[in-house]
DRENVEX-537690 format. One record per atom (N, C-alpha, C): z, y, x. Coordinates in steps of 0.02 Angstrom, whole numbers, padded with zeros to 5 digits, always signed. Layout:
REM DRENVEX-537690
ZYX;...
This chain:
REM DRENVEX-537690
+05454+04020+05569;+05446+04035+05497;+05511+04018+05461;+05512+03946+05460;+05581+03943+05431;+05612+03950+05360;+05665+03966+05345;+05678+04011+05274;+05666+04042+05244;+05637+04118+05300;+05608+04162+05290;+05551+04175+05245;+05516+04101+05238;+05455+04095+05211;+05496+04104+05109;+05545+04077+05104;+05556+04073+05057;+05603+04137+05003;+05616+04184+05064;+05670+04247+05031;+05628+04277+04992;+05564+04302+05023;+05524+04341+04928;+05539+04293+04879;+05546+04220+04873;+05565+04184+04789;+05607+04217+04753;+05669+04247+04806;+05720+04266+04758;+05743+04332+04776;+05717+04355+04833;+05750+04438+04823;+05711+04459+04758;+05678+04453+04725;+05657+04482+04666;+05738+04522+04635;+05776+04438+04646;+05852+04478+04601;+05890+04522+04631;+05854+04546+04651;+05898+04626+04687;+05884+04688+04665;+05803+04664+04614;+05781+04725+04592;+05813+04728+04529;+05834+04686+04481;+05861+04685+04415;+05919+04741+04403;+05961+04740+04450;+06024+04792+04415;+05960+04841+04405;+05921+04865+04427;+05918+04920+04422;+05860+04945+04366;+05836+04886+04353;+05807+04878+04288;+05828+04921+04225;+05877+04916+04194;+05927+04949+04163;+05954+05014+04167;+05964+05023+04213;+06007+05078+04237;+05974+05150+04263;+05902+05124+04273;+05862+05176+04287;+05861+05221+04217;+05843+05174+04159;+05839+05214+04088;+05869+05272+04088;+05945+05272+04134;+06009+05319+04100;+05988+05349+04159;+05987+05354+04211;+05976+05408+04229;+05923+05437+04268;+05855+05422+04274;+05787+05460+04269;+05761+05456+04214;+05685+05509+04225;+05649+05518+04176;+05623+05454+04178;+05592+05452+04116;+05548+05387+04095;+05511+05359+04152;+05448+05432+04163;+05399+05425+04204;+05427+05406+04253;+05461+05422+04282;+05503+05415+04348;+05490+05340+04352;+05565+05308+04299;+05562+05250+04290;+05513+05207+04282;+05469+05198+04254;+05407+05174+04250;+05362+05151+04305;+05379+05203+04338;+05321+05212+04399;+05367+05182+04442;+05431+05178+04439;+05479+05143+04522;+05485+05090+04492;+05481+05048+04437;+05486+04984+04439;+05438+04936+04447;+05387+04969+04418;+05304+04958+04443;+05304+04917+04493;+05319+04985+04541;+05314+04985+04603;+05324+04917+04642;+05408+04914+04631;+05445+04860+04653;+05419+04800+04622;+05388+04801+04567;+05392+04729+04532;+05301+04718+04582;+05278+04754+04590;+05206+04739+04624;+05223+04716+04690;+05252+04754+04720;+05283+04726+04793;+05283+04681+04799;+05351+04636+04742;+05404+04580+04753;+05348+04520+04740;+05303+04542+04673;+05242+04494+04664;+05195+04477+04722;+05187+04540+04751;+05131+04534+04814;+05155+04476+04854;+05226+04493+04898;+05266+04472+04936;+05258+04377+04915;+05297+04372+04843;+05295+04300+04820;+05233+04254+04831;+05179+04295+04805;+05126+04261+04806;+05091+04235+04868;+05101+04301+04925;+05077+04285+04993;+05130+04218+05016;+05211+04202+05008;+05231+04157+05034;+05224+04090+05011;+05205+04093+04928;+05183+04026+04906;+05105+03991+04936;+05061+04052+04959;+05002+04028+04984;+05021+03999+05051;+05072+04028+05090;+05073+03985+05163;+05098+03950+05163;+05155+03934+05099;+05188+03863+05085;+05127+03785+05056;+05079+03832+05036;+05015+03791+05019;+04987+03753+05083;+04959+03841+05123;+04938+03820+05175;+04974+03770+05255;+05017+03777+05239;+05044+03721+05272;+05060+03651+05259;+05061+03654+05195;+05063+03589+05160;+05005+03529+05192;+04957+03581+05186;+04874+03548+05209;+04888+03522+05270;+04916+03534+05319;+04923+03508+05393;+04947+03440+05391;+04966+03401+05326;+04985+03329+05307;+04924+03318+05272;+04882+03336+05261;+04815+03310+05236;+04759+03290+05279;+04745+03251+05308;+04701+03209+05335;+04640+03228+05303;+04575+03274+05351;+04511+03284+05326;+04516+03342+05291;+04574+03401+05295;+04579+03452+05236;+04514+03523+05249;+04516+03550+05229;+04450+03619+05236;+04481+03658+05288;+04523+03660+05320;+04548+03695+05370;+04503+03693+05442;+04507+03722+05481;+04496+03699+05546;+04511+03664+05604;+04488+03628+05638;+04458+03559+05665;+04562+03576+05701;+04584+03510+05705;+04647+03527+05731;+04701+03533+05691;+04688+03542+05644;+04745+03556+05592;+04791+03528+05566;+04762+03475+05573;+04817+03425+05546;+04829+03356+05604;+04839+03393+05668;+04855+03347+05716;+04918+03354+05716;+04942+03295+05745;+05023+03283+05754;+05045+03343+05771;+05028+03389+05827;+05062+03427+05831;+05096+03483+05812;+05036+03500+05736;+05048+03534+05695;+05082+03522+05660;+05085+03453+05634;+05147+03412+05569;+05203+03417+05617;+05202+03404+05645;+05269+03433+05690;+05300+03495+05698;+05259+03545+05700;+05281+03593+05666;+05298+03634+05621;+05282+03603+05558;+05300+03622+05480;+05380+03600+05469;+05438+03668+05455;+05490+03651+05470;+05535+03602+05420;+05490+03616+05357;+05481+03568+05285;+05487+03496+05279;+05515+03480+05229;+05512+03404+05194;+05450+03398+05165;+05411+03326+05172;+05344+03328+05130;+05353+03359+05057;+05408+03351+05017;+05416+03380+04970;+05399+03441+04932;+05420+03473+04985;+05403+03549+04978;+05326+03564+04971;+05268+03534+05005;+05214+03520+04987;+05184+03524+04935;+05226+03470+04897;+05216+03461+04838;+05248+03513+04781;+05285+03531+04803;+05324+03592+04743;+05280+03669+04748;+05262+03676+04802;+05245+03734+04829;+05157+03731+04801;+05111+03649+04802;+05052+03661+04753;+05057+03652+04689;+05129+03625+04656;+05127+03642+04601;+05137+03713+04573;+05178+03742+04608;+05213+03814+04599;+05145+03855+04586;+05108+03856+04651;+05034+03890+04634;+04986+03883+04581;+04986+03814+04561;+04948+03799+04506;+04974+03806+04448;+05037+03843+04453;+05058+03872+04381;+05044+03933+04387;+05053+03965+04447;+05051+04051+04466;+04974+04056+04435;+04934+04000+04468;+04859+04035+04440;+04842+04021+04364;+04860+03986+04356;+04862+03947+04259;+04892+04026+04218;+04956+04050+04258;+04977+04099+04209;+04955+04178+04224;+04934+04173+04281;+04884+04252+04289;+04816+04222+04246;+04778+04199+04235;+04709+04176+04215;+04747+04201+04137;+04780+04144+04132;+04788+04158+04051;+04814+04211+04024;+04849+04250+04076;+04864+04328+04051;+04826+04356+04040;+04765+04374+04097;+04731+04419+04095;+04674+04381+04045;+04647+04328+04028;+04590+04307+03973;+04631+04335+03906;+04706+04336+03898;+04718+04355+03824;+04710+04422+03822;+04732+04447+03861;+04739+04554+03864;+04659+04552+03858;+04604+04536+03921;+04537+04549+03880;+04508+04528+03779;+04554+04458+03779;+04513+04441+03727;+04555+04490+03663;+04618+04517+03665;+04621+04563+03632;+04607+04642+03601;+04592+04650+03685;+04555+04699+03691;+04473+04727+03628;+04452+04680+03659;+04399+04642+03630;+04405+04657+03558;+04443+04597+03537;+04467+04606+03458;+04487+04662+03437;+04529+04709+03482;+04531+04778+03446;+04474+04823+03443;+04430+04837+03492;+04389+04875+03500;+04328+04837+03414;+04307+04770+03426;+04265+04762+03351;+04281+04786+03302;+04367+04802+03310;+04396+04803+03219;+04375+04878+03218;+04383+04911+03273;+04373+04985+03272;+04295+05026+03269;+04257+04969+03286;+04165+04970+03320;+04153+05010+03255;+04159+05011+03206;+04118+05056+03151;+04149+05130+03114;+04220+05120+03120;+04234+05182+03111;+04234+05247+03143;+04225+05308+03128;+04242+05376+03150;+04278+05396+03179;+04288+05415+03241;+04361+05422+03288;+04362+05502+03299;+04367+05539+03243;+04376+05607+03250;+04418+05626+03297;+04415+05661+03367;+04489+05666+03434;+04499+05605+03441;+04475+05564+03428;+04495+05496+03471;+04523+05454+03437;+04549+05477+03371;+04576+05442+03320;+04542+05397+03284;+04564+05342+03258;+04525+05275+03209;+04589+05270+03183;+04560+05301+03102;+04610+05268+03037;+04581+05201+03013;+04625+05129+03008;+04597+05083+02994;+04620+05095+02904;+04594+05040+02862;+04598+05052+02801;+04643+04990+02764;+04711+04997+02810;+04754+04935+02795;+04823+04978+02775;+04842+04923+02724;+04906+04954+02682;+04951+04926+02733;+04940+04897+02766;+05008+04855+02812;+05002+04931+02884;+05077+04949+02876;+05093+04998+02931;+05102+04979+02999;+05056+05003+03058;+05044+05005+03121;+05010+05060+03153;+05027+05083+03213;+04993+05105+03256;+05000+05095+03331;+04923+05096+03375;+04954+05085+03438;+04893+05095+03481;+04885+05113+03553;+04854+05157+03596;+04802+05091+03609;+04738+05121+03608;+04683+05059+03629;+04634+05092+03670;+04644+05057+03733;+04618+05095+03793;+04551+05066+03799;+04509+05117+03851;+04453+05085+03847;+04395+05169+03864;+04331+05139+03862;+04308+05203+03879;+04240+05219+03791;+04285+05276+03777;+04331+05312+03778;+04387+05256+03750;+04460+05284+03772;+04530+05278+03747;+04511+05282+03638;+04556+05260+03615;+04554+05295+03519;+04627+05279+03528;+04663+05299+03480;+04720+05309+03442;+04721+05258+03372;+04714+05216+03371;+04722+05176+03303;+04782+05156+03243;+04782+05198+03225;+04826+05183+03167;+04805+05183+03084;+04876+05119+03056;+04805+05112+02987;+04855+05174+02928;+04802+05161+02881;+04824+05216+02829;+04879+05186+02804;+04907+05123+02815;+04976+05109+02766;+05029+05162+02817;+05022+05155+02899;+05071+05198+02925;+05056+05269+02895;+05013+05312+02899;+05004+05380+02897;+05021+05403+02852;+05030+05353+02794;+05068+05366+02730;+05134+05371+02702;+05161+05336+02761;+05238+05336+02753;+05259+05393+02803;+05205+05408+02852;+05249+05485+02866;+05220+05548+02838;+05276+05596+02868;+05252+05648+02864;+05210+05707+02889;+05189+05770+02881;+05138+05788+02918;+05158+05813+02978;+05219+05825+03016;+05241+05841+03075;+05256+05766+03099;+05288+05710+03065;+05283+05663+03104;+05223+05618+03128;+05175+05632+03079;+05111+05600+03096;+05098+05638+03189;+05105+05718+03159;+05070+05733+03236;+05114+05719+03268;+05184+05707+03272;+05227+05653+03331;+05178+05587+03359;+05171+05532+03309;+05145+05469+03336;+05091+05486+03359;+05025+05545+03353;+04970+05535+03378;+04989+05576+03450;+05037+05612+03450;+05047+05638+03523;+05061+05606+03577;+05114+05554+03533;+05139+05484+03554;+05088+05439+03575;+05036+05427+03560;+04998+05364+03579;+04958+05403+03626;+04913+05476+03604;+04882+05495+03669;+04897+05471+03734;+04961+05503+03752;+05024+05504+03789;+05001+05421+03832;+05002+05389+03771;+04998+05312+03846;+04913+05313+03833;+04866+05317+03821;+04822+05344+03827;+04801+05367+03921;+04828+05426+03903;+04829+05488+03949;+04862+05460+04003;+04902+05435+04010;+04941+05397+04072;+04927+05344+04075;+04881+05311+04064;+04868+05248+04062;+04915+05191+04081;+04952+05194+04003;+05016+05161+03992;+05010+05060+04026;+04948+05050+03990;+04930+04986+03977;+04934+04937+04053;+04908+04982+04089;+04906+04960+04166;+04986+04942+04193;+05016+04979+04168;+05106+04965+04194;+05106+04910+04151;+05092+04900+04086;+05126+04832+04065;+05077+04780+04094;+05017+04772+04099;+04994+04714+04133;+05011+04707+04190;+05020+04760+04233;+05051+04745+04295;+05108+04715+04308;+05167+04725+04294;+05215+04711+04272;+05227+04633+04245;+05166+04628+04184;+05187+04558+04157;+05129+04490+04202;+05106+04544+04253;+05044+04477+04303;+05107+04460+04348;+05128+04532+04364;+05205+04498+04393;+05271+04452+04408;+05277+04457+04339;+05327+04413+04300;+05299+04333+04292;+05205+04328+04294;+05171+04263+04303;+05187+04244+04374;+05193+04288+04410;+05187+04264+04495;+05265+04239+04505;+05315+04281+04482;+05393+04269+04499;+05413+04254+04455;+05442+04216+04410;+05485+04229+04333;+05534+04269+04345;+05581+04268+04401;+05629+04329+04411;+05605+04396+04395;+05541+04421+04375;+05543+04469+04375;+05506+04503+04307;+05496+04434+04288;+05506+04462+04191;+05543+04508+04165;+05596+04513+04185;+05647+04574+04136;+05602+04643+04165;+05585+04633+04223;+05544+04706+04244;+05500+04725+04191;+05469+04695+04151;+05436+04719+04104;+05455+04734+04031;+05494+04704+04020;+05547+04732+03958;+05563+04797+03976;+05582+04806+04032;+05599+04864+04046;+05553+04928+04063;+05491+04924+04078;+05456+04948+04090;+05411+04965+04021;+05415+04930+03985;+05407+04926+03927;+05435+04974+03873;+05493+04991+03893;+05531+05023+03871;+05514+05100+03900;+05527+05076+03982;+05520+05156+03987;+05440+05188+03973;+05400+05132+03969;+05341+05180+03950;+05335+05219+03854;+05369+05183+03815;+05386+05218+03754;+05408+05274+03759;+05470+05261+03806;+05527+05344+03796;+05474+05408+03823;+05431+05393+03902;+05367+05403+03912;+05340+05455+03889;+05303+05414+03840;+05270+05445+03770;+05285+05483+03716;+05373+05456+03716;+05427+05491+03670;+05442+05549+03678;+05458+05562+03747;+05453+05628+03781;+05399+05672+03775;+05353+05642+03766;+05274+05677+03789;+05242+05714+03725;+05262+05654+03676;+05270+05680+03591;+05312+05723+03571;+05374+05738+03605;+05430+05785+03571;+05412+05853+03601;+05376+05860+03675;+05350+05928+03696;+05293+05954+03648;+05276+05895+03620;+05182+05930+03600;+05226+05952+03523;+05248+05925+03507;+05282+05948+03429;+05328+06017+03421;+05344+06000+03493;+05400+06055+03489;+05454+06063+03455;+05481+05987+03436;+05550+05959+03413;+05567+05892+03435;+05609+05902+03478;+05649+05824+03464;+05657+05801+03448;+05709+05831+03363;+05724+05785+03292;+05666+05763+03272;+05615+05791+03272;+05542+05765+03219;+05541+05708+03266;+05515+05724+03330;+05499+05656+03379;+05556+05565+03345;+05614+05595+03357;+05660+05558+03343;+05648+05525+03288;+05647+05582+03223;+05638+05528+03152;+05567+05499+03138;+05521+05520+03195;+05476+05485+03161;+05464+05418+03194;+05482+05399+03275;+05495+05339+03283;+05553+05304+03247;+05606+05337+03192;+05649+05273+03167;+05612+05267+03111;+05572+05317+03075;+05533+05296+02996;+05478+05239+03001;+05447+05272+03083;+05403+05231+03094;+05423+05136+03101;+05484+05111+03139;+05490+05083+03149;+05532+05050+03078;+05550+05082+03037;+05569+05026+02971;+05541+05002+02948;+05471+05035+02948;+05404+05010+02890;+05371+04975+02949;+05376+04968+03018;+05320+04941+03047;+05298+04867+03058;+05226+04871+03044;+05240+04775+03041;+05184+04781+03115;+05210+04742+03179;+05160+04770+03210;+05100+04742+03241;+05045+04771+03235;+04993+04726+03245;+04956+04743+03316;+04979+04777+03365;+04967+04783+03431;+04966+04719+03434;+04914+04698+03506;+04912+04645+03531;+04971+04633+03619;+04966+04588+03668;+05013+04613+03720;+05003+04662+03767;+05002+04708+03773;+05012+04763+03826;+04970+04808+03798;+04974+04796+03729;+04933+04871+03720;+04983+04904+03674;+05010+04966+03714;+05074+05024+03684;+05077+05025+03613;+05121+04995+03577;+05130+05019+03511;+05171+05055+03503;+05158+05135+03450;+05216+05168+03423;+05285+05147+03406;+05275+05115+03335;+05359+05080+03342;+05362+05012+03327;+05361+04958+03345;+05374+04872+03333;+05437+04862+03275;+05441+04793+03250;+05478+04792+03211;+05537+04764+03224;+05544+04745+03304;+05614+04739+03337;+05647+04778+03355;+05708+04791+03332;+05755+04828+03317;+05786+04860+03388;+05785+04821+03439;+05832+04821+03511;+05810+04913+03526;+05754+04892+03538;+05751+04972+03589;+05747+05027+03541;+05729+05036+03474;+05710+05088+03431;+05770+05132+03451;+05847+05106+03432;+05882+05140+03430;+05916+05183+03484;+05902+05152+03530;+05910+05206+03609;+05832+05245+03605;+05773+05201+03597;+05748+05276+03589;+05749+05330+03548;+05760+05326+03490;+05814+05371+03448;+05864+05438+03473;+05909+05371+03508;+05965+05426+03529;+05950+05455+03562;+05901+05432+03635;+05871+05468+03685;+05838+05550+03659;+05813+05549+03608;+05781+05587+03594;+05816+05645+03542;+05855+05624+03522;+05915+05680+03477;+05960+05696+03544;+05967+05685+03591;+06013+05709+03675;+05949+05749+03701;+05995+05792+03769;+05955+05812+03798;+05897+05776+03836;+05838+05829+03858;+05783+05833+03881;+05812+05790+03958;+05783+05713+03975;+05805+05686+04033;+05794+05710+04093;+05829+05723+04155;+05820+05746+04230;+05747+05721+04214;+05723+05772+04277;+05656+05750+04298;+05642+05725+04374;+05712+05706+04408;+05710+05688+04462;+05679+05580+04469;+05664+05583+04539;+05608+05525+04522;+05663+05485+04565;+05718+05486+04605;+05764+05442+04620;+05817+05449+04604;+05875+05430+04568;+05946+05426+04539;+05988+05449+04619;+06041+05493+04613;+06110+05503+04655;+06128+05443+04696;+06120+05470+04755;+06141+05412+04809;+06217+05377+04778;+06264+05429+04754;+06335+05403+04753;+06331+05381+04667;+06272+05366+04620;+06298+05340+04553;+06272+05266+04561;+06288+05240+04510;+06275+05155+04517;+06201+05140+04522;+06155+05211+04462;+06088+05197+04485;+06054+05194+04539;+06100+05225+04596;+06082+05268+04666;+06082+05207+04694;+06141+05153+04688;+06160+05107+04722;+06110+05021+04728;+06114+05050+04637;+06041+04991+04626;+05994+05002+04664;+05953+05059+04657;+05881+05075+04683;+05879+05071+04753;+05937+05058+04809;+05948+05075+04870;+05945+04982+04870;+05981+04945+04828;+05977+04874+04853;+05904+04851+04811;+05889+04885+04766;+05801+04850+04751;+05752+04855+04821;+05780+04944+04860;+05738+04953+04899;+05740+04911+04959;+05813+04891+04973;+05804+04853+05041;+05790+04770+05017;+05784+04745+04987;+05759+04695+04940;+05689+04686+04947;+05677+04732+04928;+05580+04753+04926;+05568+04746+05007;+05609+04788+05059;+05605+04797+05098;+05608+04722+05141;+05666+04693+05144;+05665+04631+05154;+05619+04570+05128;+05595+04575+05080;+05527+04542+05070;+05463+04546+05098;+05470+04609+05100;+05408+04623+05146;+05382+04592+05222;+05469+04607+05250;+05466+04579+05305;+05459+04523+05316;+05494+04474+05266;+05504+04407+05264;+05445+04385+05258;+05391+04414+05214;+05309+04382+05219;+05282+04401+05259;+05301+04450+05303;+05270+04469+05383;+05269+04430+05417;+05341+04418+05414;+05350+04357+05480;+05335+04286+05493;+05317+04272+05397;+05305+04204+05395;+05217+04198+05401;+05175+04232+05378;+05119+04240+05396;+05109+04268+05454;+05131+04290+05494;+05121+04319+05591;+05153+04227+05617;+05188+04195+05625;+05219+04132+05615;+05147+04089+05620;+05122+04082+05552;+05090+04035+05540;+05025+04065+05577;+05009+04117+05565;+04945+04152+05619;+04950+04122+05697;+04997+04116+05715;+05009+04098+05793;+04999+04009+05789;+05035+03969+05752;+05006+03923+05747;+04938+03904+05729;+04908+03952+05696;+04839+03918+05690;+04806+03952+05763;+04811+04010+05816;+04800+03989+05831;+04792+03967+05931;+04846+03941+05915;+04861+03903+05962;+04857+03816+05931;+04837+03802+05887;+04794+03732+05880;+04719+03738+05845;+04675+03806+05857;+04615+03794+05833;+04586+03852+05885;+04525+03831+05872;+04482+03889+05914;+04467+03949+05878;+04505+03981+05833;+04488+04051+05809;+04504+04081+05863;
């Protein structure tokens, strides 16, 4: 087992260049869907090696729930570890599970809270106008999906940009945007290295939508000005991972902006072997790749020790 047990901790950072760089050169969707990807992997990967860093820990526990054998000398003899590690490796977990629990109890309990605020109104197409002067809108999934936005937004646009944002929110709706950002940010609970994956993913699921809104309108510019009108006035009252039109942080508005006054993005789903994106996605992949293996080997490893000291 060895080291090996420990390379998913940090190949995570192999997927980061490419975090970035995907924006410029795939489509959104593209993007979206390959960072996903990778960030689920690298999470999977992490999580399986912190459990056998657990499970070995136990072989220094005298009387543990394991099976009969387990914690005979000969097994502590084989854990290649400082008792230490023991100890870092059940704390490590008992944060991993503290911060998946508490992710996923807030995304339900918001959920929640959006769907009551919405429980009585009329969702003509799926739409719920709330009856607030404070400007927001943002995609609230669920069965059925609605479109929620309040009348202070619908007022500050106009009637081609209105049908931008509602094309716009369908859009993560319809792709079921919400699932990439929880995924993504259960992720980022399992690894912290792999937090930026969701900023980023985050991002590309807007442009996403941005895209998805500028076909149904059948202008770009409209698409364009109505995420920057949208986003001057917006105060925003999305909760976490549920897609909002435009937030009132400034960072991404303006590339999605520009994105959208430039041409219509490739629709290819991997970047040029010979551009820097090509180069990233080739070291995320063997990264991913190398994690994989690395929790292969350390769980096939520990499989052989258990059992050659137990009667499974």
């Amino acid at each position: 087992m060895g080291v090996f047990v420990f390379l998913p901790l940090v190949l995570p950072l192999t997927v980061l260049p490419i975090a970035r760089l995907a924006e410029q050169h795939l489509h959104p969707r593209a993007a979206t869907r390959l960072l996903t990807g990778f960030g689920l992997a690298m999470a999977g990967c992490s999580a399986l090696c912190l459990g056998l860093l657990g499970v070995l820990g136990t072989a220094r526990i005298p009387g543990n729930p394991l099976p009969d054998g387990w914690s005979g000398p000969e097994v502590r003899d084989l854990v290649p570890f400082p008792v230490e590690t023991d100890a870092c490796a059940a704390v490590m977990l008992a944060a991993v599970a503290a911060a998946v629990v508490r992710t996923l109890v807030r995304h339900v309990r918001v959920r929640a809270r959006a769907h009551r605020a919405v429980g009585g109104l009329p969702s003509g197409d799926g739409v719920a106008v709330l009856p607030d002067a404070l400007p927001y809108a943002y995609a609230l999934p669920g069965g059925p999906g609605r479109v929620v936005v309040s009348s202070g937004m619908l007022a500050h646009l106009t009637g081609d940009e209105r049908a931008a944002l509602l094309a716009h929110e369908r859009a993560h709706l319809a792709h079921r945007h919400h699932r990439y950002l929880l995924a993504t940010r259960l992720a980022g609970c399992v690894n912290p290295f792999l937090r930026p994956l969701h900023r980023a993913v985050a991002y590309g699921a807007e442009r996403w939508a941005d895209e998805e809104a500028a076909g149904a309108v059948g202008d770009r510019r409209v698409a364009a000005r109505a995420v920057a009108r949208a986003a001057l006035v917006s105060r925003g009252a999305a909760g976490p991972d549920l897609p909002a039109f435009a937030g009132p942080a400034p960072g991404p508005v303006p590339r999605r902006v520009a994105a959208l006054l430039g041409p219509v993005p490739p629709g290819r789903s991997w970047p040029p072997a010979h551009s820097p994106a090509g180069r990233a996605a080739m070291l995320a992949a063997a990264g991913t790749a190398a994690s994989a293996l690395s929790a292969l080997n350390a769980a096939t490893a520990l499989l052989l020790v258990l059992k050659a000291v137990t009667p499974l």
